[in-house]
C-alpha positions in Angstrom: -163.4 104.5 -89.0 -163.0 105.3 -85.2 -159.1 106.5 -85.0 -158.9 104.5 -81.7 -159.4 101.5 -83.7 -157.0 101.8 -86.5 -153.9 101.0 -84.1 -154.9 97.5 -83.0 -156.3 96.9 -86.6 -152.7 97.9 -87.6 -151.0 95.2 -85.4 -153.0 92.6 -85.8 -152.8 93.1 -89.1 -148.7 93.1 -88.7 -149.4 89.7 -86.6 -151.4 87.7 -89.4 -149.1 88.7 -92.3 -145.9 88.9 -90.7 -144.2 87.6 -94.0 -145.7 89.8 -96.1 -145.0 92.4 -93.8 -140.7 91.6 -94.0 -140.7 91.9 -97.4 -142.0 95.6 -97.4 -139.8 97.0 -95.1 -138.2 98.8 -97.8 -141.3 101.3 -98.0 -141.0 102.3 -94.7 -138.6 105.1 -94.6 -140.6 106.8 -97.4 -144.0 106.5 -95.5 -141.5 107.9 -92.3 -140.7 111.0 -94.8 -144.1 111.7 -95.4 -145.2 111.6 -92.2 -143.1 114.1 -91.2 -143.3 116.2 -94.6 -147.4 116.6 -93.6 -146.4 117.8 -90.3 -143.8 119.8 -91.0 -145.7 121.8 -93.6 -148.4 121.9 -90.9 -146.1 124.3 -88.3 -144.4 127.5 -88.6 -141.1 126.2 -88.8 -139.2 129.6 -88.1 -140.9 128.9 -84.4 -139.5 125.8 -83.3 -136.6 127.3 -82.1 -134.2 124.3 -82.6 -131.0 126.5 -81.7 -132.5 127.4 -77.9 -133.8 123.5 -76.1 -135.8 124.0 -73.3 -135.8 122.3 -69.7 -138.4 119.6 -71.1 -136.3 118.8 -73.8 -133.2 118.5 -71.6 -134.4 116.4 -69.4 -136.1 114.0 -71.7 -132.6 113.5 -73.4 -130.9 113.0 -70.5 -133.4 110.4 -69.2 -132.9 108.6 -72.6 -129.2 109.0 -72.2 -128.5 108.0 -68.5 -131.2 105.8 -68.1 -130.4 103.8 -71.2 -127.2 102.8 -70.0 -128.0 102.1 -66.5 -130.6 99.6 -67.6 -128.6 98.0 -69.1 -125.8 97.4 -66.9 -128.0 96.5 -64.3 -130.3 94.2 -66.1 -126.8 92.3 -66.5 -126.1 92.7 -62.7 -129.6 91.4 -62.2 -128.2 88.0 -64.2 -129.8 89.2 -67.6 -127.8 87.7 -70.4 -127.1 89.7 -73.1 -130.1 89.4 -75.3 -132.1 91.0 -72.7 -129.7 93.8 -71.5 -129.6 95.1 -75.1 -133.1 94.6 -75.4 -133.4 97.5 -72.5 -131.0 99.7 -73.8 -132.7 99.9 -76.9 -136.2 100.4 -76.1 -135.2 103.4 -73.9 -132.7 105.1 -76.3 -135.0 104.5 -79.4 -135.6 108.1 -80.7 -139.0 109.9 -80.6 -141.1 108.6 -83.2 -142.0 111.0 -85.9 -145.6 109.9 -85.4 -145.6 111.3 -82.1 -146.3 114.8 -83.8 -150.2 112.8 -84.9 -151.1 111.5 -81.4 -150.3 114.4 -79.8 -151.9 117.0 -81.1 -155.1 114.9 -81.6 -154.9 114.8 -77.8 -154.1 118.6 -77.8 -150.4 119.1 -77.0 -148.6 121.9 -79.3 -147.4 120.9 -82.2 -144.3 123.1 -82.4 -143.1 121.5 -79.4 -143.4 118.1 -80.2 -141.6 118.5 -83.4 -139.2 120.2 -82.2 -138.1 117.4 -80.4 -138.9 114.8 -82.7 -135.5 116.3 -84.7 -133.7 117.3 -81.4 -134.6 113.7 -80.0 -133.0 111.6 -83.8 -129.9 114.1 -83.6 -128.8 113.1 -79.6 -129.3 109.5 -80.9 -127.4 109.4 -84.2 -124.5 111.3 -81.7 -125.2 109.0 -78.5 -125.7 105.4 -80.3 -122.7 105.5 -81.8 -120.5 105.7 -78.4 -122.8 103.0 -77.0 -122.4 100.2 -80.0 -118.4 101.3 -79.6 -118.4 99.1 -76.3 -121.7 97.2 -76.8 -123.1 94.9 -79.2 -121.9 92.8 -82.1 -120.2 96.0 -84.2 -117.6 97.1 -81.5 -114.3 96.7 -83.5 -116.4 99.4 -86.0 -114.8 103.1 -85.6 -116.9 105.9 -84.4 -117.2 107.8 -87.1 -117.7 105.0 -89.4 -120.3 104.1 -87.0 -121.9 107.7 -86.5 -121.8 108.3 -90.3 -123.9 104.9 -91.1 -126.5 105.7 -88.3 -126.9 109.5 -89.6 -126.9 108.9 -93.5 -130.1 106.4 -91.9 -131.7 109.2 -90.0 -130.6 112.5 -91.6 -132.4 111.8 -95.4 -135.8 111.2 -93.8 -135.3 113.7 -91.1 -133.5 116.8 -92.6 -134.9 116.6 -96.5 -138.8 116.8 -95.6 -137.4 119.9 -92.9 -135.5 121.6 -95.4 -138.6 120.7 -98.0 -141.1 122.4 -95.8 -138.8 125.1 -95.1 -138.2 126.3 -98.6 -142.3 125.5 -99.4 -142.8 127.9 -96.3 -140.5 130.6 -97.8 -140.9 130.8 -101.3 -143.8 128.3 -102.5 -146.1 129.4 -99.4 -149.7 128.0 -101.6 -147.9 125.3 -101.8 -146.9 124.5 -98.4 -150.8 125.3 -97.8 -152.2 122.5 -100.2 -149.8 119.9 -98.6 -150.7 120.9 -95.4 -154.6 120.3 -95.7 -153.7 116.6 -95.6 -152.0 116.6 -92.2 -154.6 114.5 -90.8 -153.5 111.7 -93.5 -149.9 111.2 -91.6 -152.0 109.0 -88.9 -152.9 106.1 -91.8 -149.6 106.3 -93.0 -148.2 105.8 -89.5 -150.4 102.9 -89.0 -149.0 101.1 -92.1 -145.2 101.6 -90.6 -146.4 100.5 -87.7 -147.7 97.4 -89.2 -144.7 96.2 -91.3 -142.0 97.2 -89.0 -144.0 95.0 -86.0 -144.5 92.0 -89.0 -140.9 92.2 -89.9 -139.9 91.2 -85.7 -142.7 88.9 -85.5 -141.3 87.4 -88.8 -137.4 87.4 -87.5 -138.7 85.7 -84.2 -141.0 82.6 -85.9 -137.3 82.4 -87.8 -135.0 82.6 -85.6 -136.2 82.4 -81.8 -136.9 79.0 -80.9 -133.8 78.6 -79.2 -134.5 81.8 -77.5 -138.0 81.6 -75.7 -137.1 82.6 -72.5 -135.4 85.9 -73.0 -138.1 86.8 -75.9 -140.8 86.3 -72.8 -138.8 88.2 -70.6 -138.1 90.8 -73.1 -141.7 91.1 -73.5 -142.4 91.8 -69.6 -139.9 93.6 -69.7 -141.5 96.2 -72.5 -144.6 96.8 -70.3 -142.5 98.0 -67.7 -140.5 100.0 -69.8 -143.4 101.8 -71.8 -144.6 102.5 -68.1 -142.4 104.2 -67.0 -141.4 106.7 -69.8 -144.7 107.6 -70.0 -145.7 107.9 -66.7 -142.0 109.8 -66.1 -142.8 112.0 -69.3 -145.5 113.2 -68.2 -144.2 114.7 -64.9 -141.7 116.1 -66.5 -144.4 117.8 -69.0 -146.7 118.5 -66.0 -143.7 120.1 -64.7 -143.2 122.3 -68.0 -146.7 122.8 -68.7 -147.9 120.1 -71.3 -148.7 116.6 -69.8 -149.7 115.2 -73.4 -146.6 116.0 -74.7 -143.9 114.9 -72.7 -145.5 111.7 -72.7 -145.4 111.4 -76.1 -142.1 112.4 -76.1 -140.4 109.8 -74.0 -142.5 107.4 -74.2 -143.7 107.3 -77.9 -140.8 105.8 -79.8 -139.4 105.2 -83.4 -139.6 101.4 -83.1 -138.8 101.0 -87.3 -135.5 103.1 -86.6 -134.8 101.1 -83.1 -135.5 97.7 -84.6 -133.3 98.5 -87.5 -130.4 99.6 -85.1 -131.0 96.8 -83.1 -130.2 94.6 -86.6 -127.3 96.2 -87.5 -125.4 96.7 -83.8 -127.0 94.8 -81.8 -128.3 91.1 -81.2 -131.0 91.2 -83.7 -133.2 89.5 -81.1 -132.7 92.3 -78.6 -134.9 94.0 -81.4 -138.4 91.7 -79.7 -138.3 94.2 -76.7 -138.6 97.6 -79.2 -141.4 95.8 -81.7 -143.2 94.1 -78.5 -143.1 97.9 -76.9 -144.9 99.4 -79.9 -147.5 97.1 -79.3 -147.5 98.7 -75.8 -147.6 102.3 -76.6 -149.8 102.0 -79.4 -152.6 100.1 -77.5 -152.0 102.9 -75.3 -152.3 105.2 -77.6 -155.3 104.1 -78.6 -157.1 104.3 -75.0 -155.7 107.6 -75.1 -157.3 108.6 -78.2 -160.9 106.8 -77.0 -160.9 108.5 -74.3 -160.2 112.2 -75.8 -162.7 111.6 -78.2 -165.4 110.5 -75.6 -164.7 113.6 -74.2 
């Protein structure tokens, strides 16, 4: 099957059989770990140079960071309730999606780079999140480090075990590594299926739950399209600026809408999650032009 088509396959698919969908959320971390697993067996990890971040990197964070926050405050000055003022502070701090690493390097970014960030881009959120939900959202009276601790025993398992994995394949089980890594190519299905269930399990919550709430669900949705915009559009300047358009792109604008629609859940108004699953239906129809277009090249 033509790659380009297996993205809006995938949300249709999460459209039709939304409940289905909400009852399998559960697999999605795992299919998150192996995403990453394939890729990370797939790079020289000893170059990724985690220790040293670069100007691209720095400037991606900080756009996540500062920009995040401003939206938010003024999408309540603007006379946003706040349904729809958390719904843009979410889809701009959601971290970099682990999938990013598939998408671009089909479209011929460097694939030390992008993952790089992926782990550098989880880490500043499971630190920055915290201090946000401490003064916004429905889980303010939580501490910080009870609230730091829950958001990075939810990223670190499927960030830092397929890392250290890979790194001890890479070091002492090197044929190993090798073998895993031929099927590298497979972490673009599997992202496809996450993709699906986590977009079924909003669609689900909103059929549930958002009749009362059609007009900031609508706006939340025109919101998204700007949003997804913008951070790729201002990505890629800043990767122009650094040498690789593709992937700063995919760096700010690609997002880990499972993760953000699950933090969205717990701190959040778990209708502020519609703008971060409406969003991946943005970026990955984007996506997919991207990828049509490479490959009619």
């Amino acid at each position: 099957m033509n790659r380009s088509l297996v993205l809006p396959i995938a949300i249709v698919f999460g459209l039709l059989f939304h409940t289905w969908c909400s009852t399998m959320v559960v697999v999605v971390p795992y299919l998150i770990f192996t995403i990453l697993l394939l890729n990370f067996t797939a790079v020289n990890i000893k170059q990724l140079r985690l220790l040293k971040m670069t100007g691209m990197n720095i400037s991606l964070l900080l756009f996540q960071i500062l920009v995040s926050l401003g939206g938010y405050f003024l999408a309540k000055a603007l006379g946003g309730n706040e349904i729809i003022a958390q719904g843009v502070l979410i889809a701009i701090i959601c971290p970099v999606a682990a999938s990013s690493v598939v998408i671009s390097c089909i479209l011929g970014a460097n694939r030390e780079t992008v993952t790089a960030h992926v782990i550098l881009g989880n880490l500043m959120v499971a630190i920055v999140a915290p201090i946000f939900f401490s003064f916004i959202g429905v889980q303010q009276q939580m501490p910080f480090l009870d609230s730091f601790w829950l958001i990075l025993k939810k990223v670190s398992p499927i960030l830092a075990l397929p890392f250290f994995i890979a790194l001890a394949l890479q070091m002492w089980l090197p044929a190993v590594n090798g073998a895993i890594a031929r099927y590298k190519s497979w972490s673009f299905y599997f992202w496809a299926l996450a993709l699906a269930i986590t977009l079924g399990q909003t669609i689900n919550f909103i059929f549930l739950h958002g009749a009362e709430n059609v007009h900031s669900i609508i706006i939340l949705g025109t919101i998204s399209v700007g949003i997804c915009a913008i951070q790729f559009g201002i990505g890629k300047l800043i990767g122009r600026h650094y040498g690789d358009i593709i992937a700063g792109g995919q760096m700010l604008g690609q997002k880990n809408s499972a993760l953000g629609i699950w933090m969205a859940n717990i701190y959040l108004n778990p209708l502020a999650s519609v703008s971060i699953a409406l969003y991946s239906i943005w970026q990955n129809l984007f996506n997919s032009w991207q990828m049509y277009m490479h490959e009619k090249k």
